[in-house]
Each structure stands twice: as C-alpha cells, then as structure tokens.
N, C-alpha and C positions, 0 to 999 in steps of 0.2 A: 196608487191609482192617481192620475193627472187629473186636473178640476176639470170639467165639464164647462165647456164657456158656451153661451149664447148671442147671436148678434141679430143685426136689425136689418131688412131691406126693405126700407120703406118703410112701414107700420109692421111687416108682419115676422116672428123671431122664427130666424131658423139657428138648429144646432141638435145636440149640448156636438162638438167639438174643441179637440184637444188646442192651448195655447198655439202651436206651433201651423195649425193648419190658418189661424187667425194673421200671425204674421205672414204669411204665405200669400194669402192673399192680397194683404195690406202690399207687400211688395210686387205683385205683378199687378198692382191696379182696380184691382176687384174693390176695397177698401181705401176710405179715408182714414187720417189722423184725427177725424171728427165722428167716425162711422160709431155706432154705440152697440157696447159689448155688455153680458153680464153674467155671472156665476151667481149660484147659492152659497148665501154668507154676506152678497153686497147688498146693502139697503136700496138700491138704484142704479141703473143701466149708468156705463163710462164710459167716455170716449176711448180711442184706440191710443193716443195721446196718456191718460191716464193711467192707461193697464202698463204703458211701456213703465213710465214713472213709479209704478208698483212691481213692475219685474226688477228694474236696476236697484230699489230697495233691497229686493232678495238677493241680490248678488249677483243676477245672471244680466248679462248686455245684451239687450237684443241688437239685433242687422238693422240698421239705419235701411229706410228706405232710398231710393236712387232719387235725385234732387231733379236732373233733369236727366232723360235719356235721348241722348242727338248722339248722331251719327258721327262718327269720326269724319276727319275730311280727307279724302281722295288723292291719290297720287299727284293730280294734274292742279290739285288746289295748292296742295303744299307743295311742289316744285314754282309754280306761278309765285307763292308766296316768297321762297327764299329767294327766286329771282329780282322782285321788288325792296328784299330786306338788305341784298347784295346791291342794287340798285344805291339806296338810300344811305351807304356804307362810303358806296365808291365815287357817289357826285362832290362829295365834300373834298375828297382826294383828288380829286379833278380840277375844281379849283385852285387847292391849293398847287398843284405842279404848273398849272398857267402861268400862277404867281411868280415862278423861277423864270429870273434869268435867260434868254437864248432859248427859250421853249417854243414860242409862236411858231420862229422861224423851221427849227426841226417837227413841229406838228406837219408842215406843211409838204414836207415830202413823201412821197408815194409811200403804203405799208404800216408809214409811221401810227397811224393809226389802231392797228390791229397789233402791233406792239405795243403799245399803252396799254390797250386792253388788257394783251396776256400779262404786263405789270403791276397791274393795278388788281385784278382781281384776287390773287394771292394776301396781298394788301391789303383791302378790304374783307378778308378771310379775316386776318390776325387782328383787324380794328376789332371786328364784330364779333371774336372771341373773346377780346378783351371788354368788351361793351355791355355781352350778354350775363354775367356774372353781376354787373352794376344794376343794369335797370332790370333785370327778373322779379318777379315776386316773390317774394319768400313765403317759404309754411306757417299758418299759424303757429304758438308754442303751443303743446299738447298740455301747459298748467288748466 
C-alpha cells in the first residue's frame, strides 16, 4: 500500500493521495517546490522540494519539473536567423576578397555581382561549420 500524502491549498489539506499524483501536479503547474506536503509518520508538513530529497534517498528519481516552457521558434524565425548567422559568416569573406588584387576592377562588371554571391555562400557554409563546433556550448559533465 503507497503512503497516503496530504497537501496544502492555502490553509486548507486536501488529500490522503498517492506520491505520484503530487508529482503530477507539481509538474503541470498546480504545485510549487515550496507547496507543503504531508504523510503519517512526519512530525510536520514539507515542502515539495523536501519529499523530492526524501524520495532520491530511496532510490527512486523523480521527473524534474520543466525549468521554463516556451515555445519553440517558427520556421520564419529560424530561417530569418540563419540568414543573419550566413550573413555575419560571409561579410568577413567579403572583405577579405576586396583585399585581392584586381578584384575592384572585376566587381564592377555586370553579374559579377551575383556570382560573388553564389561563391561566397558555399564558403560561408564551410566557415560556419567549422566555427559551430568552437563556439557551441557544451553539456554540463553529468559527475
């Protein structure tokens, strides 16, 4: 037979319900990490915070609650984005092709233009492949 928990809303207890329907709520909102819980056998009401630190004693892990829940972003956000992240890739590679030699003079013929581009973006692919591995964040270690 599962313990019988009790908790609080407000001043007044409702319950006895089983652990799992406590986490349940805790994770869709109903509950805080502060909401006060209690069974027969504890000298005094515990926060929800507490009972986790008393369940992981026993062996069992409970489901972390969700830290923040936001929405993912949108097609038009993340395409907008990697258009700025391919932007910010290929200005630098822009300059430097200035920098060459006999470039001015060929920018300035008809087209030349829209061929840069289709050179440059490939380019700006392989910068930013090599780039994203550098500055990523890495995982915590799980010690």
């Amino acid at each position: 037979m599962q313990a019988a928990w009790w908790y609080l809303v407000g001043e007044d207890p409702h319950g006895p319900v089983p652990v799992e329907v406590l986490e349940a709520m805790l994770q869709q909102g109903e509950m805080t990490r502060q909401s006060l819980v209690w069974k027969e056998g504890l000298s005094s009401w515990i926060s929800m915070a507490e009972l986790w630190t008393l369940r992981q004693d026993q062996g069992r892990q409970p489901r972390p609650a969700p830290l923040l829940d936001l929405p993912l972003a949108g097609a038009w956000r993340r395409f907008l984005a990697r258009v700025v992240d391919i932007g910010i890739v290929a200005a630098p590679l822009l300059l430097l092709a200035k920098l060459l030699p006999g470039f001015a003079p060929w920018l300035q013929r008809p087209g030349s233009l829209h061929l840069l581009a289709l050179a440059l973006l490939p380019l700006a692919l392989l910068v930013e492949a090599g780039l994203l591995p550098v500055l990523a964040p890495r995982p915590a270690s799980p010690c």
